[in-house]
C-alpha positions in Angstrom: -14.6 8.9 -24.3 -12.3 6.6 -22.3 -9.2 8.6 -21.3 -5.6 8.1 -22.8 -2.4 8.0 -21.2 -0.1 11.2 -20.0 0.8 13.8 -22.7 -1.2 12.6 -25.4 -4.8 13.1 -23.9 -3.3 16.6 -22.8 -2.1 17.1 -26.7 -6.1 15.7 -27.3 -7.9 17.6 -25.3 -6.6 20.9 -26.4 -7.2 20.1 -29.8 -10.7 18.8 -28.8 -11.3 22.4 -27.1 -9.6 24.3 -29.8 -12.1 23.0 -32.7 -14.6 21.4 -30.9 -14.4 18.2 -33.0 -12.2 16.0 -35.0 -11.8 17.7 -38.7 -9.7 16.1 -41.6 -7.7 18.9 -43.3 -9.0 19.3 -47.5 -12.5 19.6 -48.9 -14.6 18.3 -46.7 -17.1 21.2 -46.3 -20.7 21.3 -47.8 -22.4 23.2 -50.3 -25.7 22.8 -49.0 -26.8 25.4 -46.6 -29.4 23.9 -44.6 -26.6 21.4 -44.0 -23.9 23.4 -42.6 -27.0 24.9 -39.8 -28.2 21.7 -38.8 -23.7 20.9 -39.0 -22.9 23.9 -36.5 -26.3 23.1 -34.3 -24.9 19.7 -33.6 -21.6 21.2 -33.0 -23.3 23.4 -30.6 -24.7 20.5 -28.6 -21.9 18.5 -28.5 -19.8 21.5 -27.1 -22.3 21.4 -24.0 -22.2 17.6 -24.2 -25.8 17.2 -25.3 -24.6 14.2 -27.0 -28.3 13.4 -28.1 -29.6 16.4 -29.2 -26.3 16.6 -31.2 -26.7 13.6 -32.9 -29.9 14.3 -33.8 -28.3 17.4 -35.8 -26.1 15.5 -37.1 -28.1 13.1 -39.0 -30.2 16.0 -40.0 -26.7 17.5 -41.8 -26.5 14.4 -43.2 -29.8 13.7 -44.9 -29.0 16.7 -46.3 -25.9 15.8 -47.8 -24.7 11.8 -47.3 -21.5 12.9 -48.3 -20.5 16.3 -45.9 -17.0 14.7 -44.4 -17.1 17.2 -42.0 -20.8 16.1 -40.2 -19.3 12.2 -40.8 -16.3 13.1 -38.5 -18.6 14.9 -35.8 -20.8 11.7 -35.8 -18.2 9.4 -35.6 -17.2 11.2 -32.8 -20.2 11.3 -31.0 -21.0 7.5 -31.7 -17.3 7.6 -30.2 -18.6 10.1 -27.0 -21.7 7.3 -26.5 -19.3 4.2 -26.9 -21.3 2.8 -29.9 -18.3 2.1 -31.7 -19.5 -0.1 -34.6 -21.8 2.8 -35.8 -18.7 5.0 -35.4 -16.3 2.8 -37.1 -19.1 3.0 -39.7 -19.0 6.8 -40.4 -14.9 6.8 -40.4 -15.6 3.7 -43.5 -18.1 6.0 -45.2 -15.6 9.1 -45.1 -12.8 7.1 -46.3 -15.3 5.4 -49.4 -14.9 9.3 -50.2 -11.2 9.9 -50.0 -8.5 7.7 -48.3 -6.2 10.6 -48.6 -7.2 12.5 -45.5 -4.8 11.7 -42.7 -6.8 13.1 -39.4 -9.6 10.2 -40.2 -6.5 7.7 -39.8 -5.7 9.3 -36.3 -9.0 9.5 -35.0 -10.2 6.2 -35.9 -7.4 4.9 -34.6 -7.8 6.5 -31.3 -11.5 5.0 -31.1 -10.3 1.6 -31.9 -8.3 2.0 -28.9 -11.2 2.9 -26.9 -13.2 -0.1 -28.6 -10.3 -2.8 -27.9 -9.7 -3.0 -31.4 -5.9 -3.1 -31.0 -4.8 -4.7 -34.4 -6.9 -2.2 -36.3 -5.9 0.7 -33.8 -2.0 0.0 -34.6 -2.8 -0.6 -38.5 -4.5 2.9 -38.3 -1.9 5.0 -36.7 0.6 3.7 -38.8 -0.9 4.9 -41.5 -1.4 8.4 -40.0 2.0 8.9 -38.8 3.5 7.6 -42.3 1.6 10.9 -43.9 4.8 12.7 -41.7 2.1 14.9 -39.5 2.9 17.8 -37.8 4.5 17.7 -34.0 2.0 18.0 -32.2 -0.6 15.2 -33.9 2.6 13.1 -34.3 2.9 13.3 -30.9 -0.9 12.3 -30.0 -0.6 9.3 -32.8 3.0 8.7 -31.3 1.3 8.2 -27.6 -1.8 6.4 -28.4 0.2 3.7 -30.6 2.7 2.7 -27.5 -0.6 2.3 -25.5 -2.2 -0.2 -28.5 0.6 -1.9 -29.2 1.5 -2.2 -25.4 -2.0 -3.4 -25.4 -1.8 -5.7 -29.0 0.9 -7.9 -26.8 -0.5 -7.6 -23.3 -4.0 -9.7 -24.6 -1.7 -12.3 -26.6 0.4 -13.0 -23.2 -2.3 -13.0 -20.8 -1.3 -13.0 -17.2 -3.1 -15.6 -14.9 -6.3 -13.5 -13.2 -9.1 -15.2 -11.8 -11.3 -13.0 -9.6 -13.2 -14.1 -7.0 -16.3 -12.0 -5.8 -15.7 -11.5 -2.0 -19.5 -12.1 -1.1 -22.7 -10.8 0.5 -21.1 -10.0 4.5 -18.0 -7.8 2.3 -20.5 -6.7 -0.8 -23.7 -5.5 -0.9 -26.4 -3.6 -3.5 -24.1 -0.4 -2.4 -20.5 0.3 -3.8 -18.2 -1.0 -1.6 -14.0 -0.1 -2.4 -10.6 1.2 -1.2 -10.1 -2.3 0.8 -7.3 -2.2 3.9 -6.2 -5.4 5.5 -3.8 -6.5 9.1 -1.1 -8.0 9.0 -2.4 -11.2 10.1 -5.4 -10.9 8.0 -7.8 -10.8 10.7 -9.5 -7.6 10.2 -10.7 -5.9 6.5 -11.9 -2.3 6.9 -13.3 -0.9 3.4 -15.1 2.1 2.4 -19.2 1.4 1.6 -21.1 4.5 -0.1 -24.7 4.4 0.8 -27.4 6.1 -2.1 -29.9 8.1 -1.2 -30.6 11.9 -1.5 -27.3 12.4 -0.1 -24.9 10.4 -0.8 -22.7 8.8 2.2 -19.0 6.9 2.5 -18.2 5.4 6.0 -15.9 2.3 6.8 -17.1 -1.1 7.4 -15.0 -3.5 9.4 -15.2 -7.1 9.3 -13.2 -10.6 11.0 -12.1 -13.4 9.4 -13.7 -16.2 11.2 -12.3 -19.6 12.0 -13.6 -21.0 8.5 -11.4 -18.7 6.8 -14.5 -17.0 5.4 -15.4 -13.3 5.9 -17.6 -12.2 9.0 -20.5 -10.4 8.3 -19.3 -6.7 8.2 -20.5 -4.0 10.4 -19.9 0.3 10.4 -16.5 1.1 12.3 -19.0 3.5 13.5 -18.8 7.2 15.6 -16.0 9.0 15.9 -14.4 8.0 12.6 -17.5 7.5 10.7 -19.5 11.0 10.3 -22.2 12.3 8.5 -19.3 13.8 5.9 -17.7 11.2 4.0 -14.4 8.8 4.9 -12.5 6.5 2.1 -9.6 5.2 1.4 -8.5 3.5 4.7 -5.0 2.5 5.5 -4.3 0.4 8.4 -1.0 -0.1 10.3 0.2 -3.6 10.1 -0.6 -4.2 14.0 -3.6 -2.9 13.7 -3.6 -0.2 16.0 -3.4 2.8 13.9 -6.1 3.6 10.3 -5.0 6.4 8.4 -7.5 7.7 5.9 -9.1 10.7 3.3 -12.1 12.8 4.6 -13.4 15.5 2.7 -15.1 18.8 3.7 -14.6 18.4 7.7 -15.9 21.3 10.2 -13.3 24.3 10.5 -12.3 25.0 13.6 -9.2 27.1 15.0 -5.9 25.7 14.7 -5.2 23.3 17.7 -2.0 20.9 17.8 -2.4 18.1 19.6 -0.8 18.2 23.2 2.9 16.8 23.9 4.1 17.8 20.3 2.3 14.4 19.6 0.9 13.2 15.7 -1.9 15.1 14.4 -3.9 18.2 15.0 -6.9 18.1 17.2 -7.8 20.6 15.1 -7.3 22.5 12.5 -8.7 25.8 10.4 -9.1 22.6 7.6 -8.3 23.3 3.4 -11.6 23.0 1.4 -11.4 19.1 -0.6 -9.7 16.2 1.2 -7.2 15.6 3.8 -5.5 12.9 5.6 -6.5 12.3 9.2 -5.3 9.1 11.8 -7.3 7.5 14.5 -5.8 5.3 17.6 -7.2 2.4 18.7 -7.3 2.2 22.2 -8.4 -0.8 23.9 -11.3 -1.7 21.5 -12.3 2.1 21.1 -11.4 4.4 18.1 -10.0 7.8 19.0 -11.6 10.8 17.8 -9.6 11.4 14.0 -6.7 13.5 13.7 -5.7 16.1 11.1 -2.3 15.2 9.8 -1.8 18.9 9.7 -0.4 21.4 7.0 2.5 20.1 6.4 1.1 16.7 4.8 -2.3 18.4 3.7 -2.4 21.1 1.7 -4.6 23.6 0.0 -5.0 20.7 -2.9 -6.4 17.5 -2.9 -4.8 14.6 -0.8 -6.1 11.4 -1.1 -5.3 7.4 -0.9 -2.7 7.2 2.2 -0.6 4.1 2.9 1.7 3.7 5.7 5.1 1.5 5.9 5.1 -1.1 7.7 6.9 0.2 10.6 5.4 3.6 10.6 8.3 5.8 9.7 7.2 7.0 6.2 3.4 7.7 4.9 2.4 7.6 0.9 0.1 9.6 -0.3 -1.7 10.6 -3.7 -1.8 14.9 -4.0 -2.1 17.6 -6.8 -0.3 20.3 -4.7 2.2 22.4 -6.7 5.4 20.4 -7.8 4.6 17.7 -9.0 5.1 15.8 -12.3 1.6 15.4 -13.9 -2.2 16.4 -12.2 -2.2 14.2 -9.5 1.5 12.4 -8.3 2.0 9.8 -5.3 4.4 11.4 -2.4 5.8 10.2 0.4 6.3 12.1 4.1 9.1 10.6 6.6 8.3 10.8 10.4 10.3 13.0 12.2 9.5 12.2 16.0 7.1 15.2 16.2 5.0 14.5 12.6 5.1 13.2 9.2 8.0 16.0 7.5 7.9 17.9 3.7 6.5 15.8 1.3 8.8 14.1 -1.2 7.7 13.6 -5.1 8.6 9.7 -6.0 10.4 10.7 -9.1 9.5 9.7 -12.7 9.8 6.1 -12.5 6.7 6.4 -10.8 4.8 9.4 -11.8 4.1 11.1 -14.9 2.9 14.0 -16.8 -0.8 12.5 -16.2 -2.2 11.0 -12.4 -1.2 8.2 -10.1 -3.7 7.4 -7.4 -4.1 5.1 -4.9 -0.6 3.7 -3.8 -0.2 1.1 -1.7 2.9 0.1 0.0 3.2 -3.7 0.9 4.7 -4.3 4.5 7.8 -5.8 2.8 8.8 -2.2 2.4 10.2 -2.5 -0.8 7.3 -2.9 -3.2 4.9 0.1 -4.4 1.5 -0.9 -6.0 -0.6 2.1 -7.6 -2.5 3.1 -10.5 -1.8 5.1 -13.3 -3.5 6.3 -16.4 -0.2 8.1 -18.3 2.3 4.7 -19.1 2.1 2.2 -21.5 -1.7 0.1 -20.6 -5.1 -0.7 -21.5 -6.7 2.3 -21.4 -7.9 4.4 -18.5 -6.0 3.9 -14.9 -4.1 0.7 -14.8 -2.5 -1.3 -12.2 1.5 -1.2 -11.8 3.9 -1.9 -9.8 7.8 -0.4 -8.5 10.2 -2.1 -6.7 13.0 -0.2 -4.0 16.2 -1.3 -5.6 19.4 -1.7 -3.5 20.5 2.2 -4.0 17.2 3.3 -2.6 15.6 4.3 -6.1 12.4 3.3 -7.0 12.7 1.4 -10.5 10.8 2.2 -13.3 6.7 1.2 -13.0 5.5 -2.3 -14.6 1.7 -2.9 -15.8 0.9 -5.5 -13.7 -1.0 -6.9 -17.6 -3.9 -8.3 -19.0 -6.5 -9.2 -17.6 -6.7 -7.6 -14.5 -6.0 -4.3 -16.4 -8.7 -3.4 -18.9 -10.3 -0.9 -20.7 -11.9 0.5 -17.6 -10.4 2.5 -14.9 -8.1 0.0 -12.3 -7.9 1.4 -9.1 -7.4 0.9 -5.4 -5.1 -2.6 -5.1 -4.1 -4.1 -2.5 -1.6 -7.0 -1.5 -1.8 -9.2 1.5 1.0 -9.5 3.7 2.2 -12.7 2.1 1.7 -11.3 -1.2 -0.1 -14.4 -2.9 -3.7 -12.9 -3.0 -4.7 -8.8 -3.9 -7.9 -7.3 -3.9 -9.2 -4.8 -6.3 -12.9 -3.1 -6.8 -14.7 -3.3 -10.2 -18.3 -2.7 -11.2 -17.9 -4.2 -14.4 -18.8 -8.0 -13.8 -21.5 -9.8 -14.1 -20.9 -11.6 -10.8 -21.5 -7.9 -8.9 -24.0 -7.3 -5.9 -24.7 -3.5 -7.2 -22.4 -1.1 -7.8 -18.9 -1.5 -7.2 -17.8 -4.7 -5.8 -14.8 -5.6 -3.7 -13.1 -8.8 -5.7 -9.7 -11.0 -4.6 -7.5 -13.1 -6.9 -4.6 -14.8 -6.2 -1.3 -12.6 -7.7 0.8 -14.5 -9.8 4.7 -14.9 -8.6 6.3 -12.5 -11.1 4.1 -9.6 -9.4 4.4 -10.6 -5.9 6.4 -8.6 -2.8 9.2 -9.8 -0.7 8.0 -13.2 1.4 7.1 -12.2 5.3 6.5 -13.4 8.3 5.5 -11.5 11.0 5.2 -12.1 15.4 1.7 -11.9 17.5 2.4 -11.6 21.0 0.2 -11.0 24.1 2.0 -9.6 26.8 0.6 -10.4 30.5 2.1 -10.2 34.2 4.0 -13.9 34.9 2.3 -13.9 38.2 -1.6 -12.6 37.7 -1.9 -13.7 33.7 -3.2 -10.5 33.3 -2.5 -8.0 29.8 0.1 -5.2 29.9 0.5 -2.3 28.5 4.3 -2.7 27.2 6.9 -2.0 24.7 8.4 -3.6 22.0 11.8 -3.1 19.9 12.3 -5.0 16.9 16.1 -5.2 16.3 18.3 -6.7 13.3 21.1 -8.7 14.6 23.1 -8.0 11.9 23.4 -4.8 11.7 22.0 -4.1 15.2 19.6 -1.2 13.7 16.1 -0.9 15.3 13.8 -2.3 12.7 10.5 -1.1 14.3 8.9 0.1 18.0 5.6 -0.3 19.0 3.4 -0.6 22.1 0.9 -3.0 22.9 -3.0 -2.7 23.1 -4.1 -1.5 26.2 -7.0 -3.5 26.4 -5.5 -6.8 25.3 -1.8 -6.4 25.9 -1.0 -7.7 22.3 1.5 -6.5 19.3 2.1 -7.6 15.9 5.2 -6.7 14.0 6.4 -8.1 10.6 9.4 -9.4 9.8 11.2 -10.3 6.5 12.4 -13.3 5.4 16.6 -14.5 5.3 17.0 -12.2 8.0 17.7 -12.9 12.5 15.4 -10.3 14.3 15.9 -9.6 18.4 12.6 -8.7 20.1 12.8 -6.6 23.6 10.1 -6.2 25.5 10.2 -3.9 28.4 7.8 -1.9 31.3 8.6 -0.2 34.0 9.0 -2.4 37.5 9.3 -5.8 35.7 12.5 -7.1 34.1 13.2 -6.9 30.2 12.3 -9.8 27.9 13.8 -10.8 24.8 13.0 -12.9 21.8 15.1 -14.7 19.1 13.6 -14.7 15.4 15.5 -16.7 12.8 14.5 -16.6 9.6 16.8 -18.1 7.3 14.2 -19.7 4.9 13.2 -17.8 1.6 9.8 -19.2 2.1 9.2 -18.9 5.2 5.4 -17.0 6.4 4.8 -19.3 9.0 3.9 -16.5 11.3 5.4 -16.7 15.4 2.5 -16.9 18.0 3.7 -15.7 21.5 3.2 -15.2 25.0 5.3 -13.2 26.3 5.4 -13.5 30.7 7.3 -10.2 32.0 8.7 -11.0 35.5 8.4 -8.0 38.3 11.4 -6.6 39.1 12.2 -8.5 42.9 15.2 -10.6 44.0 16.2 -14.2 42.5 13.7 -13.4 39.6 15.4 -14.2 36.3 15.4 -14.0 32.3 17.0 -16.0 29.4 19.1 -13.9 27.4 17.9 -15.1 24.5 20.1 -13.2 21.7 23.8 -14.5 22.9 25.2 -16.5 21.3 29.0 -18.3 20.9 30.3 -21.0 18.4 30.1 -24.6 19.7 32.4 -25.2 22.4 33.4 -21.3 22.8 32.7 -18.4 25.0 34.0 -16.1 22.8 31.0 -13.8 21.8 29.8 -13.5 18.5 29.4 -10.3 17.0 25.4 -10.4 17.0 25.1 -11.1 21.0 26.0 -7.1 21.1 22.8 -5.9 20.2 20.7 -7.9 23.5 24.0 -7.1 25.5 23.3 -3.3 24.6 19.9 -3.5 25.7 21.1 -5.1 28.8 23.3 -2.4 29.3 20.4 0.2 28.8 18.2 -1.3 31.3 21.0 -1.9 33.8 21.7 2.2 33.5 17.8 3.0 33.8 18.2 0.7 37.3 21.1 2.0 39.1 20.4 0.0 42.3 20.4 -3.4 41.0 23.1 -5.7 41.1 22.6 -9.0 38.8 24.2 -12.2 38.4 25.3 -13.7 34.7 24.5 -17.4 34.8 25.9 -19.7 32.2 24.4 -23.3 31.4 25.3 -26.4 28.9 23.2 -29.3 28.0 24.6 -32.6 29.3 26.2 -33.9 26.0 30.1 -33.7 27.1 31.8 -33.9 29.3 30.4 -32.9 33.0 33.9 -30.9 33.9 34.1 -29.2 30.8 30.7 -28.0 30.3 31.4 -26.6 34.2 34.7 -24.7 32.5 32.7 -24.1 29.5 29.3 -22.6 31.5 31.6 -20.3 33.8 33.8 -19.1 31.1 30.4 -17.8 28.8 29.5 -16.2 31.9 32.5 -14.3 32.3 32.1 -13.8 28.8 29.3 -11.5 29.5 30.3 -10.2 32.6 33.2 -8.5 30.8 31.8 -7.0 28.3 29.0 -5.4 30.6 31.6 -4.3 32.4 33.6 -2.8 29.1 30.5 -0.9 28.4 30.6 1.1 31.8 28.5 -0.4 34.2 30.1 -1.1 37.8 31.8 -4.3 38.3 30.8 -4.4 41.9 27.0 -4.6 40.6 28.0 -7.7 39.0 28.6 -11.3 39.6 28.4 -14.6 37.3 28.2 -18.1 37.7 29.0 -21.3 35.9 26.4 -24.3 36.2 27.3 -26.4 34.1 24.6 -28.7 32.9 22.6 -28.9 36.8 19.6 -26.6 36.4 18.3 -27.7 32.9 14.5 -25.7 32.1 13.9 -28.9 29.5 14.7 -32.0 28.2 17.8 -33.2 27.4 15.9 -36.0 25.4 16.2 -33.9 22.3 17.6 -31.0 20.1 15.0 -28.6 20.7 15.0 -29.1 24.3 19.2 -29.5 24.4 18.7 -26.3 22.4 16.6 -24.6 25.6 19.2 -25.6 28.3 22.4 -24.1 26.7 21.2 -20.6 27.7 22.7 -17.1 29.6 20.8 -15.9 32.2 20.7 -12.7 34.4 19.0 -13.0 37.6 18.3 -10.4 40.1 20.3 -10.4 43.6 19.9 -7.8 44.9 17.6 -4.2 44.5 
């Protein structure tokens, strides 16, 4: 039987377990004996879901009496049970030939034309029920089913555009394949495989989008994160340094946090079920998997994580105690030593039935899950919440028909520029075996905030060589720290996502060289065009010197604006980590202008600087500046990109 929504398959299956089987009120028993046996033998069977042995029964009741309402309801539930729902539909007509005055037939037929798709006749059928003025608790279960077919009725007259794509033979296989995770850049997809056999097994398989823009051929992510237990439901950080996932039934051991007061438990005396564990990527090895410890894991099940683009907060789908509804989607804030308490997402979100498998775009602001307890097609749909402006998650929207169906919808997820989503199914005929991993391209309505996001390697200006650095993401507006990462130690690279319509400052910084920083302006709403980098950090020695490349003044000023404070702060930070060194603030103009005022002009941005450094506390007498005017240009003058390059502040090194 396909499930309904929330309260109303609660208000169902109580009354299923209470009488075993749909029974119209009134004269609908038998007088023939040898009927009622072969009656309460079927019921008998279809209480231990023997739905075979039970219908045999039941047709036996009925040869003995055509007419017995009673054994018509129990078959036209069973025919219901085995999804043959013409011959169902068939034995509610034959009880309603009898008497069309027997309200129950009205609300369980109408709750199998549900099931069957048959929304027309579905609402025409629980109209009629609830115009008999039922009692509460049926009203209720006709009251719930109705939003659902008439949600349904309108969804299949407004289709919404869906074309799936199968994702091919190096993603899909005779296996299952599901729970799909992506990068940022869309280089890597990591997905969950369960291998048949005697015992059944789930590991990840990884694979790289090749220059084609087609899938590589997909291999396991392999030992330590693969096991002989099984691993689903990956989530990987948007720089691809960091998978979250579910494992179920690991080894117990003795409780062990991890050294430094770090993330994770190395191990952990674990809660029967499934938990949520992390892995590092270091260099191009996987660390052993860590327990997210008892604070995010509980004794219930916890399942489906998805981590924020910068890291800070980590959703989750978990039946511990509090919640709405059976199983509800959570969310845990970092605290600097772990993920904190979890927090329920409200009832915008969650219900008195489940949500599962949440996924939280790297815009931040836009929550994709399933859900089988709101207004849909029937089993777990797809929906989707929005993070209004007061930090409330609006009320869920089906994402609509076709990509919801009767089935069960679960596990989407939404590239970072949000035009393309993948799903799993196993209910087309263009499948490989079993469930299939499918994309389609999302139409605009259901789409996340537009992003674009930075690559950068990070090597030694002198030897070319990667570093292991870090990197600040900061918002010139408001000067908050967006996001801090550090880069692979194998390859020296980061990725970090930014939004659109907003001016990011990048700092990049290791000890011994001199800081770096980055200007990101993104004032387009459609801009993804995503920014490649190298970024060359400079050893920390005399006459060595960096662009300051977040200061900024009006034409023809050297007043500061507002946003220069946020790489001036940083400048300030580093200056206090190096007490010994003494710098010099250079200022430089194009050569439009006048040659004597772009001299005045240079030297006054310089001092500029210079005065606010010292304002902020560090010691004039470590301090010098310069004005040159438009003499030491680092490009052409020939253009505006290159004019752009040459008005710049510097600080240079003179001394250590």
């Amino acid at each position: 039987m396909l499930k309904l929504k929330g309260t109303w398959l609660l208000f169902l299956l109580i009354f299923i377990s209470s009488c075993a089987v749909s029974q119209p009120t009134g004269d609908t028993d038998t007088k023939s004996k040898k009927a009622r046996e072969a009656f309460n033998q079927a019921l008998y069977y279809y209480n231990i879901r023997e739905t075979a042995e039970a219908l045999e029964s039941i047709e036996t009741a009925l040869k003995k009496d055509p007419l017995y309402i009673d054994a018509l309801m129990l078959k036209a539930d069973i025919l219901k049970t085995l999804r043959r729902y013409e011959e169902s539909q068939g034995a509610y007509d034959a009880i309603l030939v009898q008497d069309k005055n027997l309200p129950e037939v009205y609300l369980y037929m109408g709750e199998m034309q549900f099931a069957a798709g048959w929304y027309d006749k579905s609402v025409a059928s629980l109209e009629s029920f609830l115009a008999t003025k039922p009692g509460e608790s049926k009203q209720l279960l006709a009251e719930g089913i109705l939003v659902n077919a008439r949600f349904a009725k309108n969804a299949v007259a407004n289709p919404v555009p869906f074309n799936p794509l199968n994702m091919g033979t190096n993603i899909n296989s005779k296996n299952s394949e599901y729970f799909p995770g992506i990068t940022a850049d869309g280089e890597f997809f990591i997905y969950t495989r369960r291998i048949d056999g005697p015992i059944p097994q789930e590991d990840f398989y990884i694979s790289r989008l090749q220059p084609d823009s087609t899938w590589g051929p997909s291999y396991p992510l392999g030992p330590p994160v693969n096991t002989e237990e099984n691993e689903g439901s990956v989530s990987i950080s948007t720089d691809g340094q960091f998978i979250f996932f579910a494992a179920c039934n690991r080894a117990k051991t003795n409780v062990q946090p991890s050294g430094g007061g770090g993330l994770g438990y190395e191990g952990f005396d674990f809660y029967p079920g499934c938990d949520l564990y992390f892995s590092k990527l270091n260099g191009d090895k996987w660390s052993k998997p860590r327990h997210l410890g008892p604070v995010v894991n509980s004794r219930e099940w916890e399942s489906t994580p998805s981590l924020s683009f910068d890291g800070m907060v980590i959703y989750f789908a978990s039946t511990r105690p509090g919640g709405l509804g059976g199983s509800d989607i959570w969310k845990s804030y970092w605290t600097g030593k772990g993920f904190g308490e979890p927090i329920n997402l409200g009832p915008t979100v969650n219900t008195t039935g489940n949500e599962q498998t949440p996924f939280i775009h790297p815009d931040n602001q836009t929550l994709y899950f399933s859900s089988n307890a709101r207004p849909g097609m029937g089993g777990f749909d797809f929906y989707y919440s929005r993070l209004n402006d007061s930090g409330n998650w609006d009320e869920a929207v089906n994402l609509g028909y076709p990509i919801n169906t009767l089935g069960d919808e679960k596990g989407l997820l939404v590239n970072r520029s949000g035009n393309v989503a993948y799903f799993s199914s196993d209910d087309r005929v263009e499948g490989l075996g079993g469930v299939d991993i499918y994309q389609f391209e999302l139409y605009p309505g259901a789409r996340p905030q537009v992003l674009s996001y930075v690559k950068a390697i990070v090597v030694d200006d002198e030897t070319g060589l990667p570093l292991t650095a870090s990197a600040e993401l900061l918002d010139l507006a408001s000067g908050a720290s967006v996001i801090t990462t550090t880069t692979n130690a194998l390859t020296g690279s980061f990725l970090i996502v930014l939004k659109a319509n907003s001016n990011y400052a990048l700092n990049v910084n290791k000890e011994g060289y001199l800081f770096h920083s980055e200007n990101f302006a993104l004032t387009q709403s459609g801009e993804t065009n995503p920014f490649l980098i190298e970024v060359r950090l400079k050893k920390l020695k005399v006459n060595e010197k960096v662009v300051l490349k977040n200061v900024f003044y009006d034409v023809d000023s050297y007043a500061l604006k507002p946003e220069s404070k946020v790489e001036l702060d940083k400048l300030v930070q580093y200056l206090n980590t190096q007490k010994t060194v003494k710098i010099e603030i250079g200022g430089h103009t194009d050569n439009t202008g006048n040659p004597s005022a772009n001299q005045i002009l240079s030297e006054n941005r310089a001092k500029s600087v210079l005065a606010y450094l010292i304002e902020m506390g560090i010691d004039p007498k470590r301090l010098s500046y310069k004005g040159y005017g438009a003499t030491s240009p680092v490009d052409t003058n020939e253009t505006e990109e290159g004019r752009k390059n040459n008005r710049r502040t510097e600080y240079r090194i003179i001394a250590l």
